[in-house]
C-alpha positions, 0 to 999 in steps of 0.5 A, spaced: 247 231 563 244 224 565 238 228 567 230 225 564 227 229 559 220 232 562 217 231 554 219 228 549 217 226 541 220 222 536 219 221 529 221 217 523 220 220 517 222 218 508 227 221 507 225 226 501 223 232 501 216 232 504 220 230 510 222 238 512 216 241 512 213 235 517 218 235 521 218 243 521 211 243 524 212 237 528 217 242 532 213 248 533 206 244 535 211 241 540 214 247 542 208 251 543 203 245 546 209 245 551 209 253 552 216 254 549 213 259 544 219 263 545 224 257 541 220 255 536 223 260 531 230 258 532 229 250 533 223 251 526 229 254 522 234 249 525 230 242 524 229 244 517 237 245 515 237 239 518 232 234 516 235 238 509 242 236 509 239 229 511 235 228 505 240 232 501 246 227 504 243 221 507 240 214 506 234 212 509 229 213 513 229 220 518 230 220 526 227 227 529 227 227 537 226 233 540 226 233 549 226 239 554 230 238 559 231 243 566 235 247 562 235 246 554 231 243 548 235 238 544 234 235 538 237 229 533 236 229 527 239 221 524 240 218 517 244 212 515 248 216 511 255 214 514 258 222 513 261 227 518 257 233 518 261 239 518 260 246 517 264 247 510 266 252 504 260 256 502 259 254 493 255 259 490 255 253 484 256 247 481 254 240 484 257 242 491 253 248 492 250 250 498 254 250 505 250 255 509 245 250 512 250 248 518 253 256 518 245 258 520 244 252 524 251 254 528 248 261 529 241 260 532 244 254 538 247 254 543 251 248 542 251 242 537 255 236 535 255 229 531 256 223 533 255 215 530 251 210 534 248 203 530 249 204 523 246 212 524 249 219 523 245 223 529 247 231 529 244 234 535 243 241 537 242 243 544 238 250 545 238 254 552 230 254 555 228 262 555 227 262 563 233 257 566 239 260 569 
């Protein structure tokens, strides 16, 4: 997939929880001043899990890209976390609770996968452009 993004954004954010929302809003007025309305709900409710499970789970500052290719939208949400995001058990209590965010994110992509690069844990989503076929 070596092909070049025609658009692109990239923001580092703190990493608390004022991070969500501006990485939400940070999503959706991209998506929309690139015409791509019919992905924002998906991707808005996507970035937040994300950057939620970055600051809930990882150290450091925040790394939000977003880029539009041919065919997809793909974001990466990093952290200096050192962990392996994986889609776990559902804990409905205790200090573990939670468990659903990479389930929700699981259902409202086309793909998604982590990877470490420079000290980062990046998971990145890829998302079908409405039109491509």
């Amino acid at each position: 997939m070596g092909d070049e993004p025609s658009h692109q954004i990239y923001e580092v954010l703190s990493g608390v929880p004022e991070a969500v929302p501006r990485a939400r809003q940070l999503v959706v007025n991209s998506l929309r001043a690139w015409g791509l309305s019919g992905i924002v709900e998906a991707l808005k409710v996507t970035v937040a899990e994300l950057v939620t499970n970055a600051v809930r789970h990882g150290r450091g500052p925040i790394h939000v890209t977003l880029a539009v290719f041919r065919d997809r939208v793909r974001l990466e949400v990093g952290d200096r976390g050192g962990g392996h995001p994986a889609i776990r058990a559902v804990q409905l209590t205790g200090p573990a609770m939670g468990g659903w965010g990479l389930r929700i994110v699981d259902q409202l992509v086309d793909r998604w996968g982590t990877h470490t690069a420079s000290g980062q844990t990046v998971v990145w989503i890829e998302k079908a452009l409405p039109d491509a076929s």
